[in-house]
C-alpha positions as CSV (number, residue, x, y, z in Angstrom):
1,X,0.0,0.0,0.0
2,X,1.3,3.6,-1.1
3,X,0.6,6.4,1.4
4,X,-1.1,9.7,-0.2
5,X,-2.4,13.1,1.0
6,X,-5.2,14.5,-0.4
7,X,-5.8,18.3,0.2
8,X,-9.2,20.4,-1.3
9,X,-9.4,24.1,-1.2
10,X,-12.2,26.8,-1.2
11,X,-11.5,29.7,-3.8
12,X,-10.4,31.7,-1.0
13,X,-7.6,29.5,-0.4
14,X,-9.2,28.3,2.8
15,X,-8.7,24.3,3.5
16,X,-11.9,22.1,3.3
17,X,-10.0,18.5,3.3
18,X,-6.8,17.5,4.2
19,X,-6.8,14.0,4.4
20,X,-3.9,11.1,4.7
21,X,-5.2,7.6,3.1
22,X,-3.9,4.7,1.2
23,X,-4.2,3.2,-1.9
24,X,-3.0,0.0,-3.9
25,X,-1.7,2.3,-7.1
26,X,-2.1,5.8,-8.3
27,X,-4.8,5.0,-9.9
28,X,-6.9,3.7,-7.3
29,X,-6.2,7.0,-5.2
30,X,-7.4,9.1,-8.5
31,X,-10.6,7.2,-8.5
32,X,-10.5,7.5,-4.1
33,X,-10.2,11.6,-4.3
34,X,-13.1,11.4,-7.1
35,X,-15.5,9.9,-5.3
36,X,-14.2,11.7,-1.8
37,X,-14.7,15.0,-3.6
38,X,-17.7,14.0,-4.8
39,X,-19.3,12.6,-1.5
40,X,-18.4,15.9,-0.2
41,X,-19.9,18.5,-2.3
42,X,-16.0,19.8,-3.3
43,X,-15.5,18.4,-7.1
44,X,-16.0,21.6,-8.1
45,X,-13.3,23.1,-6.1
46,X,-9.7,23.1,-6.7
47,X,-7.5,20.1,-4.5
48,X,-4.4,18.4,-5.4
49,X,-3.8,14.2,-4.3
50,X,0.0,13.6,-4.0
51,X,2.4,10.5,-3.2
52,X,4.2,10.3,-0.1
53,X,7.4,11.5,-1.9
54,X,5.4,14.6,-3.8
55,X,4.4,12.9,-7.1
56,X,0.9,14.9,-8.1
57,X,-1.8,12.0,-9.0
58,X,-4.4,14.6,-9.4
59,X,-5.0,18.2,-9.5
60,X,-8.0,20.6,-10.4
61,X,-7.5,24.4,-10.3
């Protein structure tokens, strides 16, 4: 299991998630922060998911 961080912002640059979880691959922690966001109400916002050692797996500005 990979460790990945998960971090969703309103426009004002206020933090509305910032949350550690794991995943099998990076694509199973795209699909994990799609369905987060989504449960959420924040798809719309802009977040970034990211590795343990800072590789970006998703981003939405």
């Amino acid at each position: 299991m990979k460790h990945y961080n998960l971090t969703a912002f309103e426009r004002t640059g206020t933090k509305v998630i910032d949350e550690a979880f794991t995943a099998q691959n990076d694509e199973e922690a795209k699909a994990w922060t799609i369905r987060k966001l989504e449960e959420e109400g924040f798809s719309d916002l802009p977040h970034r998911c990211v590795t343990e050692n800072a590789k970006l797996v998703s981003f939405q500005r």
